[in-house]
N, C-alpha and C positions, 0 to 999 in steps of 0.2 A: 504494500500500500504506500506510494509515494501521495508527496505532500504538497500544494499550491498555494503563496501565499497572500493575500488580502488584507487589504488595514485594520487588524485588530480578527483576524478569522483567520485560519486555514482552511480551506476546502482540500479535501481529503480524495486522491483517486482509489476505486473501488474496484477488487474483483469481480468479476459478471455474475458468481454465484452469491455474491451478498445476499439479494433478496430472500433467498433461500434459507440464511443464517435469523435475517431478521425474523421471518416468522416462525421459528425456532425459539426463539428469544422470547417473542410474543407468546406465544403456546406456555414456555414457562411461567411468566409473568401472569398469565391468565391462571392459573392451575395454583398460584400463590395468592391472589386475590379474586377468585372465582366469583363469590358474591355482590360484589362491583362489577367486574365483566358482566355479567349475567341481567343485573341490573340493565346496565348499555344498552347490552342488543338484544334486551326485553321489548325497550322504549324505544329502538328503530324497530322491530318488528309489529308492535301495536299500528305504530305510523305507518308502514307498508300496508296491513290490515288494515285501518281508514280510509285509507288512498284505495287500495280496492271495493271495498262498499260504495264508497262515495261515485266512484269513477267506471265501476263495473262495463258498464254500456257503452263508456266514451273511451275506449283503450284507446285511439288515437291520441290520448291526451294522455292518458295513463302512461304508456311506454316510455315517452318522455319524463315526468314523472320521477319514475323508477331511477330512470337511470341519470338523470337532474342530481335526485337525491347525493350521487358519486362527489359533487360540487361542494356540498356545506359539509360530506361527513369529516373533515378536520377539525373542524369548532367542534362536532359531536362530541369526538373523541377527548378534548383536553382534560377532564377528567382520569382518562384513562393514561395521558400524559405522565400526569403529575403522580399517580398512583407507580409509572413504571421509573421514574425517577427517584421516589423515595425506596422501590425497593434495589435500586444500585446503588444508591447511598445507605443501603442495613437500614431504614430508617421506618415505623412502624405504619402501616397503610388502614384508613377503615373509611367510608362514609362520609365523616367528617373533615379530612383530607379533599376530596371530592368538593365538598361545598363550601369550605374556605377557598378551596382555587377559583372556584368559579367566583365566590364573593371578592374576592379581592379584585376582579376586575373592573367593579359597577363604580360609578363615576362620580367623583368628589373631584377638592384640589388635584388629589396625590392619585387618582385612579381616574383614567382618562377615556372610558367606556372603550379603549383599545380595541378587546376581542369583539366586542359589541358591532363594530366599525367596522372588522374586517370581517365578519360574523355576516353582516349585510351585504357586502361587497357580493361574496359566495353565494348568496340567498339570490340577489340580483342578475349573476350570473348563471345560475341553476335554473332560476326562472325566464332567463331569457333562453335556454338551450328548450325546456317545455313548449314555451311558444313555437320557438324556430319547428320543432321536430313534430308539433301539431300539425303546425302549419304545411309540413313537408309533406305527412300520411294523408294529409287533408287533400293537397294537388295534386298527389300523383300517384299515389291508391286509385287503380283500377273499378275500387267498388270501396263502400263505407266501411270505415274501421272502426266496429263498435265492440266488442268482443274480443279477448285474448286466442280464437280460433280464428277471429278475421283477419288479425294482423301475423298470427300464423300463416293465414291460408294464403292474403292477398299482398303481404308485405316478405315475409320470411321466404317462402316457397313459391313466388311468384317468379322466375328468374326470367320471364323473358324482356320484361321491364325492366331487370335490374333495380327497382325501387331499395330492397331493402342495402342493397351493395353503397347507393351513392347516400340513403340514409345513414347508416354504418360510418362511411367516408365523412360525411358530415358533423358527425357527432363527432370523430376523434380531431378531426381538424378544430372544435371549438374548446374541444377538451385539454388540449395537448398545454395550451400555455395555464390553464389554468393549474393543471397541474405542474406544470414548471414554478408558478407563482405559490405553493404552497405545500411545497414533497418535503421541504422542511422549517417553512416558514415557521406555523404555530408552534413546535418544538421549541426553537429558537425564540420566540417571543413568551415563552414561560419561562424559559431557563436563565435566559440575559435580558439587560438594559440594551433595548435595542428599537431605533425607531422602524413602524411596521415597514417604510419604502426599504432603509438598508435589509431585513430581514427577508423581503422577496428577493431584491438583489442576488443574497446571496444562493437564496433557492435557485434562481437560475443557475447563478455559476454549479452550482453542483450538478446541475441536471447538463447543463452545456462540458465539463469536466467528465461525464461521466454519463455518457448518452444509451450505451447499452445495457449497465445495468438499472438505468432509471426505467428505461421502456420497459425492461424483464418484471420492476417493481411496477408499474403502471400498469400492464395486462394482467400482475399475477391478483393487484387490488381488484381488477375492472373484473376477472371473472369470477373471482372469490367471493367480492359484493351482490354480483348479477344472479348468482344461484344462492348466496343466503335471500337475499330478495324472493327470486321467484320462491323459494321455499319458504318463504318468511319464517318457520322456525329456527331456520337454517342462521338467518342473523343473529342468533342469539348468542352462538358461537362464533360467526365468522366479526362481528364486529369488533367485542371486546379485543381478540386477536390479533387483528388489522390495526385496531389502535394503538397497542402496547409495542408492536413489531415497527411500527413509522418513529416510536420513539426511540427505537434502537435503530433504524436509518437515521435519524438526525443523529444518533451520537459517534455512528458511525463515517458520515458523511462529513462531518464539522466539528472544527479543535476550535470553542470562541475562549479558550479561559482567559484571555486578554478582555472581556466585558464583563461588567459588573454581575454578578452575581444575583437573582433574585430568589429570595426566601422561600414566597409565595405567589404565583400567579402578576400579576403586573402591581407592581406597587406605583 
């Protein structure tokens, strides 16, 4: 693992099997504080179940949706963050962990609704990718996508329109930076004093530093997400996992001990 350096960061180059290590890591982490995990991807699984009641009839919208959701689950996780940070520091994990982090974000002088802000960012981009992807099944769906067999039948298995292919191609070209903008931001914005622009910065560099194993970590989240989703119980494990494992990419990917140190969540 050679080292690249940045004013006050290293960005770290990475083996192409990392991602493999992280969720490794993750799996441990989760199996140490199971009752938090399980919590997590209790509460995206609820949300995926809503979003199907709600949405049942209009999968055009749904689909989107679903896979929207890939956009803000980094804020989901900070919780889970901060749970895998205390346990590489020996340091004791419950609940209350959890809800100090996230309180320590809410906005006073000294707390500057930070994750809140970038929290929104994500929301606004997940919601613009629903649109787009409505909009997309909406024009060029052959027949109406109401149903999870329609957009099977007339989206998925339709190939002589190619619909679901330039769909597909669409969604990762809107995806790609976003995940550039956030494979180790939130990490980095619990652990350091760091303003949110330098801390995407630096997400890119690592993702531009290290393009193959970031794809390998991007597809391994994107299918791992995609089938706890459709399975919705499936989230209950694949997220706490997913979050605990991005903590061990950011620690992997970034030396910042040169930035101040935060105790808690964003002071």
């Amino acid at each position: 693992m050679t080292r690249h350096h940045t004013p006050q960061v290293e960005i770290q180059t990475l083996p192409l099997d990392a991602p493999w290590r992280w969720l490794q890591k993750g799996w441990q982490d989760f199996k140490q504080a199971p009752l938090i995990g399980l919590l997590h991807g209790l509460g995206v699984s609820l949300f995926g179940f809503l979003l199907l009641v709600i949405a049942f009839d209009e999968f055009w919208l749904l689909a989107g949706a679903f896979t929207g959701f890939l956009a803000v689950a980094p804020v989901v996780a900070v919780g889970l963050y901060a749970v895998s940070r205390a346990l590489e520091n020996q340091q004791p994990v419950s609940l209350g962990l959890v809800f100090r982090t996230w309180w320590s974000w809410r906005g006073t002088p000294h707390h500057d609704w930070r994750l809140l802000r970038f929290g929104l960012l994500l929301c606004l981009s997940g919601t613009g990718w629903v649109l787009t992807s409505a909009a997309f099944i909406t024009l060029f769906s052959p027949h109406p996508v109401e149903q999870p067999l329609d957009f099977l039948r007339y989206v998925v298995l339709a190939g002589d329109n190619h619909v679901f292919e330039f769909w597909w191609m669409l969604g990762v070209a809107l995806a790609a930076p976003v995940f550039a903008s956030t494979v180790v931001t939130l990490p980095l914005l619990l652990d350091r004093k760091i303003p949110i622009l330098e801390a995407v910065l630096v997400s890119w560099k690592v993702v531009m530093q290290n393009p193959l194993p970031m794809a390998l970590w991007a597809i391994l989240i994107m299918f791992s997400s995609l089938l706890g989703l459709l399975g919705l119980a499936g989230s209950v494990i694949v997220v706490p996992v997913l979050g605990h494992a991005s903590w061990h990419a950011y620690r992997d990917s970034v030396r910042a001990d040169a930035l101040p140190l935060r105790t808690q969540g964003l002071p």
